[in-house]
C-alpha positions as CSV (number, residue, x, y, z in Angstrom):
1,X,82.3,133.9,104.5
2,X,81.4,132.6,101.0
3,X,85.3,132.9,99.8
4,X,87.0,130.5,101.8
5,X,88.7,128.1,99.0
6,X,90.3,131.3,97.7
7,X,91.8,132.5,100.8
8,X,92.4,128.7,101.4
9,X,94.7,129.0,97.7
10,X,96.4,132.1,99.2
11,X,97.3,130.4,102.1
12,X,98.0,127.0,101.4
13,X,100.7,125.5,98.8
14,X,101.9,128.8,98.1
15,X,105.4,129.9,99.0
16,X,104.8,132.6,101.9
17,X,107.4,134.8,103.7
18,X,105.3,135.2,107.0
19,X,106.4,135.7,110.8
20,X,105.7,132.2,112.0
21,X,103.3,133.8,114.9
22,X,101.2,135.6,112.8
23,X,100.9,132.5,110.6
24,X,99.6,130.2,113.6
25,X,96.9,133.2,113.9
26,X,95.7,133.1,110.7
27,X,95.8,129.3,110.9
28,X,93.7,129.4,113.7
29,X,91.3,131.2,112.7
30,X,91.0,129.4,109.2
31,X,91.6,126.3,110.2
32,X,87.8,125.8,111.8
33,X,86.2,127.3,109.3
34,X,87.9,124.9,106.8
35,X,87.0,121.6,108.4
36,X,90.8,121.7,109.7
37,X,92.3,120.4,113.2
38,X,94.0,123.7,114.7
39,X,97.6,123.9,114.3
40,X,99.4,122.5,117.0
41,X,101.8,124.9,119.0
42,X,105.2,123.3,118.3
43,X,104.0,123.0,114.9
44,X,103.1,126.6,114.5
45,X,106.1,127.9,116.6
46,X,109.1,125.2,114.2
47,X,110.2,128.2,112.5
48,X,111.4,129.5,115.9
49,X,113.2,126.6,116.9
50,X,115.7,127.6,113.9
51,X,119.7,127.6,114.7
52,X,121.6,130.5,113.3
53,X,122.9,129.1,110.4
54,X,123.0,131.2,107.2
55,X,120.4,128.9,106.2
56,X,118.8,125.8,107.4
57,X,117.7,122.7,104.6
58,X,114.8,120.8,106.3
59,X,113.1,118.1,103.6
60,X,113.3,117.6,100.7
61,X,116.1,120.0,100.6
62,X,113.9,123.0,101.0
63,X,115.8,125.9,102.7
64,X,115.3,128.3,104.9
65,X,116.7,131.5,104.8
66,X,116.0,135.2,106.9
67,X,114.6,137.9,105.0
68,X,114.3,141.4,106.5
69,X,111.4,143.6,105.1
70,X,108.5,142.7,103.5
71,X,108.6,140.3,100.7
72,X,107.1,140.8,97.4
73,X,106.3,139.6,93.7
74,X,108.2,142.9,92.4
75,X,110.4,145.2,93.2
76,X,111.5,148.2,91.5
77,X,114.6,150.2,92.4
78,X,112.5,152.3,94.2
79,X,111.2,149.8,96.6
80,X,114.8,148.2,97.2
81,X,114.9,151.6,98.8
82,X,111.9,151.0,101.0
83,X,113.1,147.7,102.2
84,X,110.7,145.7,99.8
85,X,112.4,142.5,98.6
86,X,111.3,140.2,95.9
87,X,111.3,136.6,95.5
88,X,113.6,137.2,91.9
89,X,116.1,138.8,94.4
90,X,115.8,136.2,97.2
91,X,117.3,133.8,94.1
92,X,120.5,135.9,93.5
């Protein structure tokens, strides 16, 4: 794969609405091919571990807060429809 710092920039220090078990499967695949240690399974598997809280702050006061449907850059009234959300609405 000759575009691996690309999907590394999609991947890494980018905000990401993901199911954390499909993250630690896309981390363990990349994570060899990047020169990476695996993820660890507690590590992978923290967004479980969640209480029920409205939201949660972890550090550096970074929350975390539920989203249901998928999560995108833009949304149009349309796609509100279709259970799309976008990060602009996440903020309101």
């Amino acid at each position: 794969m000759t575009n691996l710092p690309h999907i590394a920039s999609r991947v890494f220090h980018t905000p990401l609405m993901i199911d954390s078990k499909k993250l630690a499967a896309i981390l363990a695949v990349l994570a060899p091919r990047l020169g990476l240690e695996p993820p660890a399974v507690e590590a992978a598997l923290l967004g479980e571990q969640r209480s029920r809280k409205p939201y949660a702050v972890i550090d550096a006061g970074v929350a975390v807060i539920e989203v249901s449907g998928s999560l995108v850059n833009r949304a149009s009234g349309m796609d509100a429809q279709s259970g799309l959300t976008s990060y602009e609405q996440l903020g309101n």
